[in-house]
PDB file of N, CA, C and O in Angstrom:
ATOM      1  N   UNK A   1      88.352  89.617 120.619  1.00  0.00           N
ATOM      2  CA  UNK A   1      88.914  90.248 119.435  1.00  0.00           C
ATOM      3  C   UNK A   1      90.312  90.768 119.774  1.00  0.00           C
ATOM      4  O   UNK A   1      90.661  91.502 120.698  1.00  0.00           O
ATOM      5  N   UNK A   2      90.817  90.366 119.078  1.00  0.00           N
ATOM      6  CA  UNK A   2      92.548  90.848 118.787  1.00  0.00           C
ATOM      7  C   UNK A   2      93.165  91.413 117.676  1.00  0.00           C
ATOM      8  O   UNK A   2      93.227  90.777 116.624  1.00  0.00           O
ATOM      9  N   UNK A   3      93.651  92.587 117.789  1.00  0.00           N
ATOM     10  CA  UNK A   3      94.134  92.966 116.458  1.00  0.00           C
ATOM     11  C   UNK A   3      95.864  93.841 116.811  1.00  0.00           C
ATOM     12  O   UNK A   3      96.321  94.209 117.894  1.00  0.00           O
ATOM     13  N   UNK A   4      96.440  93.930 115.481  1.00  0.00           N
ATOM     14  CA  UNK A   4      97.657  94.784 115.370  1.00  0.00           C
ATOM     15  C   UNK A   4      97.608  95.380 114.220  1.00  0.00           C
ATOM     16  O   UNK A   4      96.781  95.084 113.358  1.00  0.00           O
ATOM     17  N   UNK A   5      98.671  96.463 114.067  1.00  0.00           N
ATOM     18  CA  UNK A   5      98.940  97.211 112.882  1.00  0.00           C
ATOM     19  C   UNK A   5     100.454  96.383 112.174  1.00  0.00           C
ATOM     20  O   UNK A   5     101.230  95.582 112.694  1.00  0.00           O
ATOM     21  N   UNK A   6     100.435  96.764 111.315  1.00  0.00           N
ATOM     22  CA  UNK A   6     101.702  96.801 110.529  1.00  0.00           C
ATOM     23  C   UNK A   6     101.880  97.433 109.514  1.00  0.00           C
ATOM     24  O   UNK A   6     100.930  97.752 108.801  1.00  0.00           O
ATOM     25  N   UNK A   7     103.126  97.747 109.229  1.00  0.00           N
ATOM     26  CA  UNK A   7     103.220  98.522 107.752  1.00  0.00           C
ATOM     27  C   UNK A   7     104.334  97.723 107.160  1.00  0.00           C
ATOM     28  O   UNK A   7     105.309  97.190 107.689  1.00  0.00           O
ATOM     29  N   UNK A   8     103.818  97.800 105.576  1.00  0.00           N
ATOM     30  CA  UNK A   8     104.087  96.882 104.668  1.00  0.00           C
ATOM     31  C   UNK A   8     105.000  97.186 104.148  1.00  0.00           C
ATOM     32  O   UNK A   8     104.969  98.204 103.456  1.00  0.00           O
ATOM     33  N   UNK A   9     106.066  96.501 104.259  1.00  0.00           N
ATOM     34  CA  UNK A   9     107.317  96.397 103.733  1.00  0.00           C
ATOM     35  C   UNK A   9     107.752  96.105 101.917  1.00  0.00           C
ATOM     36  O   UNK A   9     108.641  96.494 101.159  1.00  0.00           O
ATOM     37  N   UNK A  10     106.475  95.149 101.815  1.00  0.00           N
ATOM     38  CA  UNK A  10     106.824  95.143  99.904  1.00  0.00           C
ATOM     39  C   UNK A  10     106.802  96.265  99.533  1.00  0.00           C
ATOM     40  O   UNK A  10     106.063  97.140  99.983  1.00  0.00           O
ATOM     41  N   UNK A  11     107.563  96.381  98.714  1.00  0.00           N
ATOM     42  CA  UNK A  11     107.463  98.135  97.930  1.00  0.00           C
ATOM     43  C   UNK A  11     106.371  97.955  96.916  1.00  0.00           C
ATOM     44  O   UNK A  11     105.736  98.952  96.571  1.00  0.00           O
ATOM     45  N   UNK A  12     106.109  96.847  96.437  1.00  0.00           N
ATOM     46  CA  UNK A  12     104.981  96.858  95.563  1.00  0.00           C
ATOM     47  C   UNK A  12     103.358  96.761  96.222  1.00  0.00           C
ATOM     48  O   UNK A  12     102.312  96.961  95.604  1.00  0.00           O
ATOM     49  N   UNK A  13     103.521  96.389  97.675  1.00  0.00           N
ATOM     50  CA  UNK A  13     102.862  96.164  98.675  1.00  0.00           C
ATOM     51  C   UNK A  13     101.468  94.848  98.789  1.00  0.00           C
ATOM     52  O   UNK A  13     101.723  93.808  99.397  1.00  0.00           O
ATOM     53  N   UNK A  14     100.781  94.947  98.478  1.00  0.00           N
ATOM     54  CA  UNK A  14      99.680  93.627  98.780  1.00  0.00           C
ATOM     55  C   UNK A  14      99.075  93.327  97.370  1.00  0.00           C
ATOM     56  O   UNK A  14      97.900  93.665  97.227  1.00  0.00           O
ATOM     57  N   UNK A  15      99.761  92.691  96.214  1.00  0.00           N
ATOM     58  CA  UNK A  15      99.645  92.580  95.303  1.00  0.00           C
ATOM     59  C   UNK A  15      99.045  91.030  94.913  1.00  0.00           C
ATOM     60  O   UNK A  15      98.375  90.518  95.810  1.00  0.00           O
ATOM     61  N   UNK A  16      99.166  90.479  94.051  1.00  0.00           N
ATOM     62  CA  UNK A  16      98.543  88.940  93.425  1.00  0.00           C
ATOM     63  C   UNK A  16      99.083  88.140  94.550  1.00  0.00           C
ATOM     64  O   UNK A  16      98.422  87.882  95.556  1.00  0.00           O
ATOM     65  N   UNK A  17     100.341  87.745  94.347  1.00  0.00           N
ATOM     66  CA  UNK A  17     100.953  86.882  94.975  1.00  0.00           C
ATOM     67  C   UNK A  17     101.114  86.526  96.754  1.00  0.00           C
ATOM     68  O   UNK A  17     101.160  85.413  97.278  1.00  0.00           O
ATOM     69  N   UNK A  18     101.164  87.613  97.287  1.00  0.00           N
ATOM     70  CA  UNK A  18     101.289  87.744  98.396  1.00  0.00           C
ATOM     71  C   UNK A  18      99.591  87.926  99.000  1.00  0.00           C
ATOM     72  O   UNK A  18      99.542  87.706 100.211  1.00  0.00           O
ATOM     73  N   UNK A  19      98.222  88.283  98.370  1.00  0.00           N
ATOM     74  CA  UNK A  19      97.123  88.435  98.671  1.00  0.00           C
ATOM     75  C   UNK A  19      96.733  86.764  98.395  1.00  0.00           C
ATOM     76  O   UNK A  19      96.302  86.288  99.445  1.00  0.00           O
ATOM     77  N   UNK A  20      96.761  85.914  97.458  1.00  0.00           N
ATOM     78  CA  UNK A  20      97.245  84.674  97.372  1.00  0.00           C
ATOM     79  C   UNK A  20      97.633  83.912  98.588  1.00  0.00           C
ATOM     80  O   UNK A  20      97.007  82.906  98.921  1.00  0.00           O
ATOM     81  N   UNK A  21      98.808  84.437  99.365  1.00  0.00           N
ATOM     82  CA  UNK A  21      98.766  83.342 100.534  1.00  0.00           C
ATOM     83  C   UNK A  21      98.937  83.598 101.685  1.00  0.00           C
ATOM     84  O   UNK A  21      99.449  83.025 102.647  1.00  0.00           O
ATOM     85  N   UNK A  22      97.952  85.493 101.310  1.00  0.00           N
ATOM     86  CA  UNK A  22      97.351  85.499 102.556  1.00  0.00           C
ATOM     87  C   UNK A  22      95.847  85.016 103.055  1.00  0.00           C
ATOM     88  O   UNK A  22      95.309  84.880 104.154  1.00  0.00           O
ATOM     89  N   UNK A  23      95.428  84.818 101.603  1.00  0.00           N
ATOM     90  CA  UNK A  23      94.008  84.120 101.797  1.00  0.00           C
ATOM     91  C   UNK A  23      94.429  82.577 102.087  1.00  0.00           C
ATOM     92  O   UNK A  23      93.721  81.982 102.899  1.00  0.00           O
ATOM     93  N   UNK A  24      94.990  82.213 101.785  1.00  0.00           N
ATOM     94  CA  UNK A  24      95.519  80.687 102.117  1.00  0.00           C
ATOM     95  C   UNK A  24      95.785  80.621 103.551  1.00  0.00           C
ATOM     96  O   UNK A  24      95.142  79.678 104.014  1.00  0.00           O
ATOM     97  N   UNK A  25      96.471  81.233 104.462  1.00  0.00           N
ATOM     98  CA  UNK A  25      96.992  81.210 105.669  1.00  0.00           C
ATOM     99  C   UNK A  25      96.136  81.300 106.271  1.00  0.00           C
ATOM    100  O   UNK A  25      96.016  80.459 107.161  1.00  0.00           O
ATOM    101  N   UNK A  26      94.585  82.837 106.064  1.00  0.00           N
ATOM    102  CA  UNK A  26      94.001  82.808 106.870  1.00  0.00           C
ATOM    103  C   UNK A  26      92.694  81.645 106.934  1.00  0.00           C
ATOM    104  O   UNK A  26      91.933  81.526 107.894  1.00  0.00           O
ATOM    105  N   UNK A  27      92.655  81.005 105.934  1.00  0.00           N
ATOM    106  CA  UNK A  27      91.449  80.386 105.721  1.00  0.00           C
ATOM    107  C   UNK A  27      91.797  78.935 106.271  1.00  0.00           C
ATOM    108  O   UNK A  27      90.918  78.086 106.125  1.00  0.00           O
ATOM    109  N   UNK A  28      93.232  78.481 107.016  1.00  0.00           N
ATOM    110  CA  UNK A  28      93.872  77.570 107.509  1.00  0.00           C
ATOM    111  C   UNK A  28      93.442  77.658 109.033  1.00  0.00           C
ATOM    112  O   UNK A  28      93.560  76.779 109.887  1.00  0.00           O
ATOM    113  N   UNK A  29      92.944  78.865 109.160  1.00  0.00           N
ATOM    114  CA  UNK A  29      92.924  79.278 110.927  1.00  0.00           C
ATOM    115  C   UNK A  29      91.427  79.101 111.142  1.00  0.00           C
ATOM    116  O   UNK A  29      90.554  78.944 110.288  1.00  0.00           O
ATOM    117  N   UNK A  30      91.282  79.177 112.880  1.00  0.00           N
ATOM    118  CA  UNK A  30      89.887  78.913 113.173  1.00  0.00           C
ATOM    119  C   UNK A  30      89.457  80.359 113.427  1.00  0.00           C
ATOM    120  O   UNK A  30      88.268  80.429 113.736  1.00  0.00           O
ATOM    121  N   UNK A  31      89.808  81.001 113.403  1.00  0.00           N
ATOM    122  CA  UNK A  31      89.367  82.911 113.309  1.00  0.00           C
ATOM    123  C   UNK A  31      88.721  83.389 112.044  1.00  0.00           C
ATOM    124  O   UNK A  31      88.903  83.117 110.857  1.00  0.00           O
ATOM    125  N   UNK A  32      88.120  83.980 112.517  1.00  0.00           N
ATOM    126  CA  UNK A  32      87.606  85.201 111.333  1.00  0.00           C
ATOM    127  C   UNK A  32      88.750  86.216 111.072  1.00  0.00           C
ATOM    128  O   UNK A  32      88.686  87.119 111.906  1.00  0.00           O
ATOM    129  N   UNK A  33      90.148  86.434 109.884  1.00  0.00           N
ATOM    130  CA  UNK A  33      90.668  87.185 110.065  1.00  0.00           C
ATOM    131  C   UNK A  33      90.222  88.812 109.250  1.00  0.00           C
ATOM    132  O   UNK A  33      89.614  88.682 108.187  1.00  0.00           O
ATOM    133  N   UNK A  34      90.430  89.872 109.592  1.00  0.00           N
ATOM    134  CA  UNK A  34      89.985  90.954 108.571  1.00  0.00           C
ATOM    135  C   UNK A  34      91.028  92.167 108.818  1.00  0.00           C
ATOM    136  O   UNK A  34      91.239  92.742 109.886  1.00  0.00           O
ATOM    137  N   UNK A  35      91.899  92.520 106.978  1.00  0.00           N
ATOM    138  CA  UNK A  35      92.251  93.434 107.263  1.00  0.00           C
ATOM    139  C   UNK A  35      91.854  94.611 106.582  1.00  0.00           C
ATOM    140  O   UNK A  35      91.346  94.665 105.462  1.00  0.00           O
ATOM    141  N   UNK A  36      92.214  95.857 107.593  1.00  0.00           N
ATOM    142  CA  UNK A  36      91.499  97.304 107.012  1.00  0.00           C
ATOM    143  C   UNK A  36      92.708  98.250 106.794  1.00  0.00           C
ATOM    144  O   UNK A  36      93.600  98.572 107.578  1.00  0.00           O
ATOM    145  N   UNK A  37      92.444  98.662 105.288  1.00  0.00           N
ATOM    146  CA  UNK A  37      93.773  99.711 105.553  1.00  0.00           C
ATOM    147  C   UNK A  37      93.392 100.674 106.072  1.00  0.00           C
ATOM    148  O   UNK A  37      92.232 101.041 105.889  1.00  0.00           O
ATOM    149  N   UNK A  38      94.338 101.440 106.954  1.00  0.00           N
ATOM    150  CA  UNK A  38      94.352 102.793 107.838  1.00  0.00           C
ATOM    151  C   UNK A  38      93.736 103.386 107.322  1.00  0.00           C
ATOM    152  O   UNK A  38      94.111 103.296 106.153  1.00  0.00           O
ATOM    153  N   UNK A  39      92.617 104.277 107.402  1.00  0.00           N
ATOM    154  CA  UNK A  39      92.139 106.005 106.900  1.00  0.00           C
ATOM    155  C   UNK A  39      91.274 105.284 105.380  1.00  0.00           C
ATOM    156  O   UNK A  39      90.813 106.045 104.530  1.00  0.00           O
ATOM    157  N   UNK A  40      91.190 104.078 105.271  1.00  0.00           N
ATOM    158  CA  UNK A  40      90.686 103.140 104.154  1.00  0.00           C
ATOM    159  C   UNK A  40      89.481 101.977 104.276  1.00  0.00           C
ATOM    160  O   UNK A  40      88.585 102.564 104.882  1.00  0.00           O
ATOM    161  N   UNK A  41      89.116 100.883 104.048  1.00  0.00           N
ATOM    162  CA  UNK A  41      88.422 100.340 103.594  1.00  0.00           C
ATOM    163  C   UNK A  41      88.938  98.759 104.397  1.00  0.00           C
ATOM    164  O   UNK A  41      89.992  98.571 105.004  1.00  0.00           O
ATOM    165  N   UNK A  42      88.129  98.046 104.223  1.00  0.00           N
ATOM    166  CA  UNK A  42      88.269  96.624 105.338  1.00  0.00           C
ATOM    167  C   UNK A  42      87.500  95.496 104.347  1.00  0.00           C
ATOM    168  O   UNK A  42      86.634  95.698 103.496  1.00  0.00           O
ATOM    169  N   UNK A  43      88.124  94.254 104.764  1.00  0.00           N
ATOM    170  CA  UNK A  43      87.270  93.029 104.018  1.00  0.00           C
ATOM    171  C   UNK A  43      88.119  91.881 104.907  1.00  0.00           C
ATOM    172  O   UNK A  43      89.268  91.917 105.348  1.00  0.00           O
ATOM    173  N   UNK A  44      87.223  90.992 104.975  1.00  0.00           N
ATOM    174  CA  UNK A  44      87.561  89.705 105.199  1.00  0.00           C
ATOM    175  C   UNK A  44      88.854  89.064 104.526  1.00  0.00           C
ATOM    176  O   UNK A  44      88.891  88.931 103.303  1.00  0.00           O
ATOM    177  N   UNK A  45      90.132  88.589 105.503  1.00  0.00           N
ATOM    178  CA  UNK A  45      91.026  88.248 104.591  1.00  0.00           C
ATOM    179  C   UNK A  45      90.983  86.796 103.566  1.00  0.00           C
ATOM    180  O   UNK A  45      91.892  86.480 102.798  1.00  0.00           O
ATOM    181  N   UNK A  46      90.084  86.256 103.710  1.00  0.00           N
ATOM    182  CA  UNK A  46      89.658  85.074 103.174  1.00  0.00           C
ATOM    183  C   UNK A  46      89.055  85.623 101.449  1.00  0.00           C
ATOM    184  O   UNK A  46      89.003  84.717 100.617  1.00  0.00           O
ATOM    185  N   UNK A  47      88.877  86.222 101.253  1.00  0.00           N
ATOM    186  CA  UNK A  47      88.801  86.826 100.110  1.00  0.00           C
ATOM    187  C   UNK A  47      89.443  87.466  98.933  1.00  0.00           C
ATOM    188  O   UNK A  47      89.592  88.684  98.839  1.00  0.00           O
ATOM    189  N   UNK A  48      89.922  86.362  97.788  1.00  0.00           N
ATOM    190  CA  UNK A  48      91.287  87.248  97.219  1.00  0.00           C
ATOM    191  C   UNK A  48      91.360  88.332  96.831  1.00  0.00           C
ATOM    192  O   UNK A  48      92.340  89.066  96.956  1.00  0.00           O
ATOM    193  N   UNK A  49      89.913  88.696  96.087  1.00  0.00           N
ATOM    194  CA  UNK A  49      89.816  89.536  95.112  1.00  0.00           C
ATOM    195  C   UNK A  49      89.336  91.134  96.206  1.00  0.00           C
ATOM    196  O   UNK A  49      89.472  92.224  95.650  1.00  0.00           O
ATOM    197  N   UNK A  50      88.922  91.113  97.373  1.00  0.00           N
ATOM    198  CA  UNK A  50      88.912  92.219  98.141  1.00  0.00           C
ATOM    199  C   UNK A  50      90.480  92.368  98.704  1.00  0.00           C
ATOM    200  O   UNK A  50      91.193  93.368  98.620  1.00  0.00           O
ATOM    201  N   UNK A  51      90.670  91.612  99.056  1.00  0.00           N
ATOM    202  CA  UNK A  51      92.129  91.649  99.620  1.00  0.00           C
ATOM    203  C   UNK A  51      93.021  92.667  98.272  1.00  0.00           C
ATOM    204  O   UNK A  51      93.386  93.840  98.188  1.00  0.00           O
ATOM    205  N   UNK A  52      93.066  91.799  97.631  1.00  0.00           N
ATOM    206  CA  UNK A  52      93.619  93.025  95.967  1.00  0.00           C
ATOM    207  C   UNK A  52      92.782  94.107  96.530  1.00  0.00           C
ATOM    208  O   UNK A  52      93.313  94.855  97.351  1.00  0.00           O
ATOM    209  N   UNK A  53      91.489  94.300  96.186  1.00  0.00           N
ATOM    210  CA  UNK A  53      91.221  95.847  96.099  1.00  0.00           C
ATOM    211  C   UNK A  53      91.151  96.650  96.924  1.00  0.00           C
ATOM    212  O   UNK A  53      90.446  97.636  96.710  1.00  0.00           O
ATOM    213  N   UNK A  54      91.871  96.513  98.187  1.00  0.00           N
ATOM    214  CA  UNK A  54      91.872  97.357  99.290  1.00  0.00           C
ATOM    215  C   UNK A  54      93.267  98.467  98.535  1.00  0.00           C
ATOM    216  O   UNK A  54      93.467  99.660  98.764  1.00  0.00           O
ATOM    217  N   UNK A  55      93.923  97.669  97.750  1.00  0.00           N
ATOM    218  CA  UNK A  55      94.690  99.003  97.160  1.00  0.00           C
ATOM    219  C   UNK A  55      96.108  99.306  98.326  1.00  0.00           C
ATOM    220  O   UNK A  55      96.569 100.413  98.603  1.00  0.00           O
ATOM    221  N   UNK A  56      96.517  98.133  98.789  1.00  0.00           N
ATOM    222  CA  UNK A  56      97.826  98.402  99.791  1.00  0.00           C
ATOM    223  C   UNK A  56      98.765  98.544  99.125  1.00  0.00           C
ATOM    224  O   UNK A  56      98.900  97.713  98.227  1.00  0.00           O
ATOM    225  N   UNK A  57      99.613  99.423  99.229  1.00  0.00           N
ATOM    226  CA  UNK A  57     100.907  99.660  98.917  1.00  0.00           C
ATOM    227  C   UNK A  57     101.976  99.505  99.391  1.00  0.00           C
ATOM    228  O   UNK A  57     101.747  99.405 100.596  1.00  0.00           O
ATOM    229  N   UNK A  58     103.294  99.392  99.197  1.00  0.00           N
ATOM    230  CA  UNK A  58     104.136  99.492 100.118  1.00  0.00           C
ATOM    231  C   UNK A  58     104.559 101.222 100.700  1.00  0.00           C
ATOM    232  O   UNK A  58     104.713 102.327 100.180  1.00  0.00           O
ATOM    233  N   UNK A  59     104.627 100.524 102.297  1.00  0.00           N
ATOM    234  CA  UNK A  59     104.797 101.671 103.375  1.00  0.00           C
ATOM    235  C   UNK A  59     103.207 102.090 103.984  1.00  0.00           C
ATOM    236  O   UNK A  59     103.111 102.816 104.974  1.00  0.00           O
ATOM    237  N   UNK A  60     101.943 101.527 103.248  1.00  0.00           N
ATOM    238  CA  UNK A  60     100.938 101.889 104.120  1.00  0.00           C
ATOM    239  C   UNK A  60     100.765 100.745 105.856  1.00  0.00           C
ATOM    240  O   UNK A  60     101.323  99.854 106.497  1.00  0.00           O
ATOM    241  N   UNK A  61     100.188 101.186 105.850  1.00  0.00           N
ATOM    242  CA  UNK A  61      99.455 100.740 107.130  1.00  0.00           C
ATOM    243  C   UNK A  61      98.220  99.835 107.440  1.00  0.00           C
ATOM    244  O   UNK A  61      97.071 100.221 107.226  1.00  0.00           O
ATOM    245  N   UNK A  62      98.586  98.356 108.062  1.00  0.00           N
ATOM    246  CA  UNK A  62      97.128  98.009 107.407  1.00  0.00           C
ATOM    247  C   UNK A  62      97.054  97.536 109.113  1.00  0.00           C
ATOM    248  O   UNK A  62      98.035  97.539 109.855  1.00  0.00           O
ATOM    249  N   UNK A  63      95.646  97.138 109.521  1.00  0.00           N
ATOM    250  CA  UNK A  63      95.330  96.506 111.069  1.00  0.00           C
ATOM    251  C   UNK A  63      94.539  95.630 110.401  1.00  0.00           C
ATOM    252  O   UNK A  63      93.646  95.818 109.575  1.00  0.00           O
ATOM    253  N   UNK A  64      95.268  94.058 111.162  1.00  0.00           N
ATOM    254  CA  UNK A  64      94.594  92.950 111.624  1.00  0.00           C
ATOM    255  C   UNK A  64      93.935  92.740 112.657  1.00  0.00           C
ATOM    256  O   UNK A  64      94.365  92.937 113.794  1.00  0.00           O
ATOM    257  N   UNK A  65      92.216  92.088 112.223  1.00  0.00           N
ATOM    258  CA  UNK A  65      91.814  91.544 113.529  1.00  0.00           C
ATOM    259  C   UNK A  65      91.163  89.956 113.418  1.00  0.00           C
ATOM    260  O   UNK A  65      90.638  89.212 112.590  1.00  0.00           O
ATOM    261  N   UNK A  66      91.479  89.976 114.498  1.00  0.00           N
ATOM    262  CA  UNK A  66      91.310  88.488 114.823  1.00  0.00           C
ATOM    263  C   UNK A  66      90.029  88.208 115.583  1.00  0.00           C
ATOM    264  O   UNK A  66      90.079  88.829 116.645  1.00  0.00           O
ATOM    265  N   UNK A  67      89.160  87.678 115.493  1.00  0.00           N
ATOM    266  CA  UNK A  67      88.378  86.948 116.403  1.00  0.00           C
ATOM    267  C   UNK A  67      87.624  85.867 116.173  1.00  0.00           C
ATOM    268  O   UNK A  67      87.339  85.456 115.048  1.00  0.00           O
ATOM    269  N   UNK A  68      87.290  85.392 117.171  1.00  0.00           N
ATOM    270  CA  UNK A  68      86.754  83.919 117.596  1.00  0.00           C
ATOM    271  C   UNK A  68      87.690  82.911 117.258  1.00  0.00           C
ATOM    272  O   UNK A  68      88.732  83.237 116.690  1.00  0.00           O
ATOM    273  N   UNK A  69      87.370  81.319 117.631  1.00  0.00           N
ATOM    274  CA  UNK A  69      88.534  80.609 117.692  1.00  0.00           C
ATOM    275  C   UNK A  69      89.450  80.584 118.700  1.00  0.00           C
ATOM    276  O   UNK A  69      89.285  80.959 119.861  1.00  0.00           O
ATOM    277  N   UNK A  70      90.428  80.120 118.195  1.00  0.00           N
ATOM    278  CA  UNK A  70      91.677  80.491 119.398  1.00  0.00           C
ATOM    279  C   UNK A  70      92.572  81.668 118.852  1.00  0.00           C
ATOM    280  O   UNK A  70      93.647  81.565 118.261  1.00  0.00           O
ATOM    281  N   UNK A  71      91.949  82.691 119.153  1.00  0.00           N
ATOM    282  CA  UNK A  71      92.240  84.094 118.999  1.00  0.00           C
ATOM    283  C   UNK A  71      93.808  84.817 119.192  1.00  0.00           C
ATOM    284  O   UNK A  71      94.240  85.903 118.805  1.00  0.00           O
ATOM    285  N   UNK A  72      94.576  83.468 120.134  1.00  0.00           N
ATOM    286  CA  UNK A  72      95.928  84.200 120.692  1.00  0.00           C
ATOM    287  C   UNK A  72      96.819  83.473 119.628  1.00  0.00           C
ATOM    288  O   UNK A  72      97.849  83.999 119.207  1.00  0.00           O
ATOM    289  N   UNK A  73      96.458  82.453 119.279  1.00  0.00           N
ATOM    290  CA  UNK A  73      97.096  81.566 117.962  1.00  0.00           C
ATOM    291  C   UNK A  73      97.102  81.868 116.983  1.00  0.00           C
ATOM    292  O   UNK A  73      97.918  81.465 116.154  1.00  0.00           O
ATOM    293  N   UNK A  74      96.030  82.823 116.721  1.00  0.00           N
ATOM    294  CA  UNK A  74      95.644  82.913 115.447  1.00  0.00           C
ATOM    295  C   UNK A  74      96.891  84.029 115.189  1.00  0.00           C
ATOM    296  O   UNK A  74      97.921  83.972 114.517  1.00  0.00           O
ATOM    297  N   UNK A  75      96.490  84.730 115.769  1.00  0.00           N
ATOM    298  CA  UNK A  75      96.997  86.633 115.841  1.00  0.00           C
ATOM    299  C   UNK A  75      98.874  86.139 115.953  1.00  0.00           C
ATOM    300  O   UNK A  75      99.811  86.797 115.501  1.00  0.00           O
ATOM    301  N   UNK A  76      98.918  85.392 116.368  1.00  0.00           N
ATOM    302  CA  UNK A  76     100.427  85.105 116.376  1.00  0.00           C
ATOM    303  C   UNK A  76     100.811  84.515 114.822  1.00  0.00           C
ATOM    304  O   UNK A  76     101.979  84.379 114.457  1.00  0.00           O
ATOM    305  N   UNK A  77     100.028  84.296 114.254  1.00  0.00           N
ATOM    306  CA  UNK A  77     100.372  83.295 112.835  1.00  0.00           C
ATOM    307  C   UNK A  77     100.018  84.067 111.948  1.00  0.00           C
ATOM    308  O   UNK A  77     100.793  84.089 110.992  1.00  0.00           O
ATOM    309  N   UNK A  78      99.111  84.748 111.874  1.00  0.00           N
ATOM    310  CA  UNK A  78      99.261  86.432 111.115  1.00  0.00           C
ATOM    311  C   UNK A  78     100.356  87.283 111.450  1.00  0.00           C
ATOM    312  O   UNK A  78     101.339  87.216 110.712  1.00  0.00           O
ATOM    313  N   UNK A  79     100.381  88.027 112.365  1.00  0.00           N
ATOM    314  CA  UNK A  79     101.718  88.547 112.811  1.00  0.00           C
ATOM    315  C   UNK A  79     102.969  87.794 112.460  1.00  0.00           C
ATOM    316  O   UNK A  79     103.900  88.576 112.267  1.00  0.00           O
ATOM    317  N   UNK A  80     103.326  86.409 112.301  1.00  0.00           N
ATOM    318  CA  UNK A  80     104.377  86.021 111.773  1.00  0.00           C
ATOM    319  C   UNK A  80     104.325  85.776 110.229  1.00  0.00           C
ATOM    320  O   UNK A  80     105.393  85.872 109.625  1.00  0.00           O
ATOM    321  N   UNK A  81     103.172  85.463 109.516  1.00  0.00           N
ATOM    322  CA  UNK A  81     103.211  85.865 108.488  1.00  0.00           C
ATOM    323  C   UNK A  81     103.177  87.278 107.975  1.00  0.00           C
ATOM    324  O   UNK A  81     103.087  87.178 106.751  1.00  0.00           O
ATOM    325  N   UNK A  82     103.205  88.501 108.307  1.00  0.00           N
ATOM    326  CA  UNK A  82     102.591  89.218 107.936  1.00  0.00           C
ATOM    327  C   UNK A  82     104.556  89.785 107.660  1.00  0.00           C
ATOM    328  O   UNK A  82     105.145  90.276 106.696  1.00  0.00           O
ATOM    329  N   UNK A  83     104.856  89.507 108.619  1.00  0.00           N
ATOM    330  CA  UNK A  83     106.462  90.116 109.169  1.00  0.00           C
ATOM    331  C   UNK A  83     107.430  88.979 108.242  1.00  0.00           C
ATOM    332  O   UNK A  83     108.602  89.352 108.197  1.00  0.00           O
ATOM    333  N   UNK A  84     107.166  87.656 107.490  1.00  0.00           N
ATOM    334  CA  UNK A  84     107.588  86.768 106.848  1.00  0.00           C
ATOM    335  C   UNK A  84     107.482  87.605 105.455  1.00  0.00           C
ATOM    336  O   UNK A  84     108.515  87.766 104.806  1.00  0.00           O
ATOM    337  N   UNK A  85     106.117  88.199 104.937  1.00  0.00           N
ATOM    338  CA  UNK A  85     105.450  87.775 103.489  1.00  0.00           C
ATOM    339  C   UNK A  85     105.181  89.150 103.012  1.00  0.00           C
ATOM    340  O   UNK A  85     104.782  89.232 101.850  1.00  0.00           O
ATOM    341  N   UNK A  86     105.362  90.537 103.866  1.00  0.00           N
ATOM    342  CA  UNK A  86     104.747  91.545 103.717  1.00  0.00           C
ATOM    343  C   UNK A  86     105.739  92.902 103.945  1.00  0.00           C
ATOM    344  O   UNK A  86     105.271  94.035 103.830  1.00  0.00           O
TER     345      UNK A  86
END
């Protein structure tokens, strides 16, 4: 298991569009990806409609984790999307 934090740069933060292709990206990978917002709530990122309701905003804090698969690949292709799309 591998994970990081980031904080979200959209000011509108993890909304339709961007929860959209983050379920796309992760469901491309051989990992289980899941993110949890800080001091908040967690779901599988493969899921659009949890992904929406985790309720991210811009400037919160969310941690990715990664596991199984090729775990160091994965976490690198989240992390570059996340820093691309977020």
């Amino acid at each position: 298991m591998k994970q990081f934090q980031f904080v979200i740069t959209d000011p509108i933060g993890i909304h339709a569009r961007p929860a959209g292709l983050l379920v796309k990206a992760a469901k491309a990978l051989d990992s289980t990806v899941t993110v949890e917002k800080v001091g908040g709530k967690s779901t599988v990122a493969t899921k659009l409609m949890a992904v929406m309701g985790l309720g991210v905003k811009g400037g919160d804090t969310v941690t990715v984790t990664v596991e199984g698969g090729d775990e160091e690949a994965s976490l690198h292709a989240m992390e570059q999307f996340f820093r691309e799309n977020l």
